[in-house]
C-alpha positions, 0 to 999 in steps of 0.5 A: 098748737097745730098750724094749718098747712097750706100750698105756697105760691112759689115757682120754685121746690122747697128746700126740703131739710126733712130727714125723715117724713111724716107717714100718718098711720100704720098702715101708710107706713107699711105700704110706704117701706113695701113700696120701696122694693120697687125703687121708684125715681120718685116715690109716692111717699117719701119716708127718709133723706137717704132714701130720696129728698123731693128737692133732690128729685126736681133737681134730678128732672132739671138734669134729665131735661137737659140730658134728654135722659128717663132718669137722673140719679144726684150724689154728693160728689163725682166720684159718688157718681162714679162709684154708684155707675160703675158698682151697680155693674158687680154682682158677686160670682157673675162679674167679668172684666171692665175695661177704661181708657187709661186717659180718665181723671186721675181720681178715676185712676186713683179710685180703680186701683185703691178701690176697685183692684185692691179692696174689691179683687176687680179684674180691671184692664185698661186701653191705652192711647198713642200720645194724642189719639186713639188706634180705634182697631187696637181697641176693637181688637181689646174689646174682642180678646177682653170681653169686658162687661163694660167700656168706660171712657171720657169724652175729652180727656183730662189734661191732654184734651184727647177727643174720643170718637164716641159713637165708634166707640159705643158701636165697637163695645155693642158688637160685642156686647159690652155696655157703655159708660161715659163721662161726659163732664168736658164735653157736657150735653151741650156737645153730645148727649152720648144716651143718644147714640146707645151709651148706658149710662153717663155720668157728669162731676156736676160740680164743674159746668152744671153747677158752674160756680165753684161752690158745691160739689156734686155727681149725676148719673144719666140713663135710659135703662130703668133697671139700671135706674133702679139697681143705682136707687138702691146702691145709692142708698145703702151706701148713703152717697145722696146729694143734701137738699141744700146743695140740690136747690142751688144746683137746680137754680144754676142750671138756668143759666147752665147753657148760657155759661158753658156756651160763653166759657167755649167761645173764650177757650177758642179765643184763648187758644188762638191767642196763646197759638200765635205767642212765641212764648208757648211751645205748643196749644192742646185745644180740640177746636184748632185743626192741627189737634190731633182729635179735631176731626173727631171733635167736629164729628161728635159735637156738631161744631157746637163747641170744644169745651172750655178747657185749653192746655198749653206748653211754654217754651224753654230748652231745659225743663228748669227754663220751662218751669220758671218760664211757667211760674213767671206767667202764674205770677203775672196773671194774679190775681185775675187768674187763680191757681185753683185744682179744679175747673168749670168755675165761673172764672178762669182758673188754671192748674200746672200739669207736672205738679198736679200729675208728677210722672205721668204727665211731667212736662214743667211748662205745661199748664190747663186752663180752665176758661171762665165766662168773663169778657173774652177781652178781658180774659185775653188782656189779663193773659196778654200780660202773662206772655210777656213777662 
């Protein structure tokens, strides 16, 4: 029996779990499939899943609004995001070399050396910090013997939270004609919108502050440049990396309250911050929102003093490395269950991770641990850690 289809009165897109559409002749079939070479962001009519899901693309436009971006592209995880960004940039016979900071996200590590260098043969060179910060006449002078096609950094780096000077950055790269790739999932839109001052593309682990839950993973590629758009279309669909319409609806849902969270978890990682600075129990605080941090002054400049982020990376006092390690586990323990030990961030609650047993050599100091702050009551965050300092 045929039923009648009728518009339903919601505010919200539906979930639509369709794999592929209805196309009702021939004749729409063929201009639907010869309208696909165009790689339009929404198309007229769409025909399968992999290619572009409508509940997919209202949480693309939830996305671009709060980005300020002409499009958003979703996939199934950050580092499907990251691959897509960084894929549509080689082309065979004509790729150059691409140049990262080497203080990314160590999947991002991972991915450039597994992927990149030894399955694609890249030519891949990498712009080292200072410990703390960066030498910014270092860099230009990289970029100037490099030629790189690309310039990919992040915002705030991961573990060590080094706040870039971003618009120095993108005007370096532009100098000499580099384009410019950020990852902004510390900082978020809400901090800088990096599209603004002339970055290409950005990409956010949307499965952190966007999504902000800790219950589904997702990436999100950002630009103005609708040729880019369109080469990311249709690697994103050659290569499958699409976001489920499930996962898309809850994500547009949570970015309601996105601003309201991410503004409350910055407001608890500056708390937090300032309580773990005044312990006798911690060594040392790295959070970009104290003065004495060595990339404050570029962390105010770039974001406005809207914010640091949510994220705050701490050292516990000990003269060897066994008392810094059991001084760490005691604290661990202490702040159970209340705080989790969870290898991620951006949760709803706070989470924290122990930096040598996630990142071993490159990072091997044995008391440090990142916390990444929630949008629970300031004080009842700083109770809960209160506890942990003195044990």
């Amino acid at each position: 029996m045929n039923m009648k289809k009728r518009e339903i009165n919601s505010a919200r897109t539906p979930v639509y779990r369709d794999a592929g559409f209805e196309l009702p002749t021939a004749g729409t079939t063929s201009d639907a499939f010869a309208a696909e070479i165009f790689h339009e962001r929404e198309p007229d009519l769409y025909i399968y899943s992999r290619y572009r899901n409508p509940t997919v693309v209202a949480a693309e436009e939830a996305i671009m609004a709060t980005e300020g971006s002409e499009w958003a592209l979703l996939a199934e995880s950050g580092m499907a995001a990251i691959d897509t960004a960084l894929s549509i940039f080689q082309e065979a016979g004509k790729t150059g070399r691409w140049l990262f900071f080497s203080e990314i996200y160590g999947g991002t590590l991972s991915y450039i050396s597994s992927v990149l260098v030894r399955r694609r043969g890249m030519d891949i060179r990498f712009f080292n910090s200072t410990g703390k910060t960066y030498d910014y006449a270092l860099l230009e002078q990289v970029i100037a013997d490099t030629r790189p096609d690309f310039v990919y950094f992040e915002t705030i780096s991961n573990p060590l939270l080094i706040v870039a000077e971003g618009r120095r950055i993108i005007s370096l790269s532009k100098k000499y004609g580099a384009r410019v790739i950020v990852d902004n999932t510390f900082a978020t839109s809400l901090l800088w919108k990096p599209l603004d001052d002339g970055a290409d593309i950005v990409i956010h682990s949307a499965t952190k502050y966007l999504s902000g839950h800790g219950n589904l993973t997702a990436g999100v590629i950002c630009g103005n440049d609708k040729e880019l758009m369109k080469s990311a279309i249709e690697y994103r669909k050659y290569v499958g990396h699409m976001l489920s319409p499930d996962d898309a609806y809850r994500l547009q849902t949570q970015l309601t309250s996105f601003e309201l969270r991410f503004r409350q978890q910055c407001a608890n990682a500056a708390a937090v911050a300032a309580l773990l600075g005044s312990s006798s129990e911690v060594n040392a605080v790295l959070y970009p929102g104290i003065e004495t941090h060595p990339t404050h002054k570029a962390a105010k400049d770039i974001t406005g003093g809207k914010g640091y982020g949510a994220m705050v990376t701490f050292d516990m006092n000990g003269i060897t490395p066994e008392e810094k390690r059991a001084r760490r586990d005691r604290f661990i323990a202490a702040v159970y269950p209340e705080i989790r030990l969870i290898p991620t961030l951006g949760d709803s609650h706070t989470i924290l991770m122990p930096v040598e047993a996630v990142w071993g050599a490159k990072y091997p100091e044995p008391g440090m641990i990142r916390m990444s702050l929630g949008f629970e009551p300031t004080a009842d965050i700083e109770s809960v850690i209160s506890r942990g300092l003195k044990t």
